[in-house]
C-alpha positions, 0 to 999 in steps of 0.5 A, spaced: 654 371 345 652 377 347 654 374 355 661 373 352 663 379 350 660 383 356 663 378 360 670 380 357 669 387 357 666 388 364 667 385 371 663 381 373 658 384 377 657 390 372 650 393 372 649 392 365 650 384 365 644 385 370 638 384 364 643 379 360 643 375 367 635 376 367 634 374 360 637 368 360 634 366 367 627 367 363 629 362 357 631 358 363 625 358 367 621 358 360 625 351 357 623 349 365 630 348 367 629 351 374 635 351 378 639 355 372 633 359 371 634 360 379 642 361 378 641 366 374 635 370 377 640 370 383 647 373 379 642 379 375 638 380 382 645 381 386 647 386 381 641 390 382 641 390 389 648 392 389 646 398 383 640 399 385 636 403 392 633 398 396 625 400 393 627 401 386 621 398 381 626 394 377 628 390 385 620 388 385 621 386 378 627 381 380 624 378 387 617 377 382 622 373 377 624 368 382 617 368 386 614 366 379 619 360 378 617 358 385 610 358 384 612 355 377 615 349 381 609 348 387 614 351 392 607 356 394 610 359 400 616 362 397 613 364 391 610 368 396 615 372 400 618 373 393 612 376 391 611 379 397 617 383 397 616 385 390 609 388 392 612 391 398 617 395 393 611 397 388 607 399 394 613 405 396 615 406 388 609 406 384 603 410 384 596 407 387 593 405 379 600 403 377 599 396 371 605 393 375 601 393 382 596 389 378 601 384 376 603 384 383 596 383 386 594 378 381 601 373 383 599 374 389 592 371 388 594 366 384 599 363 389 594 364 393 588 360 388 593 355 387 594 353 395 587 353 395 584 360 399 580 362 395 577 368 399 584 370 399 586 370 392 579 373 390 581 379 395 588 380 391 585 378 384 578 383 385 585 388 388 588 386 380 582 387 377 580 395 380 588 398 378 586 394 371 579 397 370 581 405 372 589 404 368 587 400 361 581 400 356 575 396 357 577 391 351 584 390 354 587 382 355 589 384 361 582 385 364 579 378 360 585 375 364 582 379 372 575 376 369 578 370 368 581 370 374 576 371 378 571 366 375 576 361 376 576 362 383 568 363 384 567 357 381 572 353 385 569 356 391 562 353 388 559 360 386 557 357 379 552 363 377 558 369 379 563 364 375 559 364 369 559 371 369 565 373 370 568 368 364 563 371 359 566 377 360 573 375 360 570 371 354 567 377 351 573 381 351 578 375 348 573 375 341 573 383 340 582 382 341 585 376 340 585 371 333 578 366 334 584 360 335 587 363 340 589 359 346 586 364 351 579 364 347 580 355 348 581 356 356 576 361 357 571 357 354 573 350 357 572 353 364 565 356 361 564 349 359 566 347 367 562 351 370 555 349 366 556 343 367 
C-alpha cells in the first residue's frame, strides 16, 4: 500500500522510495524469494547511488544488503566483493570502533568461515570482536554472537579447548540476556555439545 501510493505521487526514482524498495527486499530475502529480493535490493541501491555521495554509510548498507542475500544463496564470492565494498565505505565514513564496522568484519568472516578458510575468518571475526568489546556492554548479545563466532571457527579448525571456551563465554552471556528457551541459547549449547564430544 505505502509503495503504491508513493509510486503515485513521485517519480520513480525518487529518493524516498529508496528505504520502501529495501524493506520489501528484506521480506523478499527473509521468505527466501531471492531474485525479487535481489530485484529490489538493486532498484533501492540505485536510488542511493543517484541521491547519495559515493562513501556515504547508507551505501555500505545497501552493498551489505545484497552481499548477504549472496552469501544466503552460497554464492560466497559475490557475497564477497558486496561485503568488501560496504567495508570500503564504512572504513572511510565511520570511526575506527564504530558497531557497523563490526557487522562488516564479522560478514566477511562468516563468507570467509562458510568457504572454509578458517584462518581468514578468524582474522575478520577476532577484527568483529575487538570493535564489539570497546563499543558494547560486557553482556551485550553482540558479543555472545563474536565469542559464538569464534568458537565455531576454532572448533572447525580443530582447537577444541579454545572453542569450548569461546562458546562458554558466548553461552554466559546469552543466560544473563535472553529468555532460557531462546534459539541462540539452544545453538550455543549444541556446538558446546559438538566440541565435547
Amino acid at each position: 500500500m505505502s509503495l503504491k501510493i508513493e509510486r503515485k505521487a513521485l517519480p520513480e526514482d525518487h529518493p524516498s522510495l529508496g528505504p520502501t524498495y529495501n524493506n520489501i527486499a528484506l521480506v523478499y530475502n527473509n521468505m527466501g524469494d531471492y531474485s525479487k529480493a535481489f530485484e529490489f535490493y538493486e532498484k533501492s541501491h540505485k536510488i542511493l547511488e543517484k541521491a547519495l555521495p559515493p562513501n556515504h554509510p547508507d551505501l555500505a548498507t545497501s552493498y551489505n544488503n545484497i552481499g548477504l542475500v549472496y552469501n544466503t544463496m552460497g554464492d560466497y564470492s559475490k557475497a564477497l566483493e558486496f561485503y568488501e565494498k560496504a567495508l570500503k565505505i564504512r572504513e572511510k565514513a565511520l570511526p575506527s570502533n564504530h558497531p557497523d564496522l563490526a557487522t562488516s568484519y564479522n560478514n566477511i568472516g562468516a563468507v570467509y568461515n562458510n568457504m572454509g578458510d578458517y584462518s581468514k575468518a578468524l582474522e575478520f571475526y577476532e577484527k568483529a570482536h575487538k570493535i564489539r568489546e570497546k563499543a558494547l556492554p560486557p553482556n551485550h548479545p553482540d558479543l555472545a554472537i563474536s565469542y559464538g563466532n569464534i568458537g565455531q571457527v576454532y572448533h572447525n579448525m580443530g582447537n577444541y579447548s579454545k572453542a569450548l571456551s569461546f562458546l562458554e563465554k558466548a553461552l554466559t552471556i546469552q543466560q544473563k540476556t535472553l529468555p532460557p528457551s531462546h534459539p541462540h541459547i539452544k545453538e550455543t549449547i549444541r556446538r558446546i555439545n559438538n566440541v565435547k564430544k
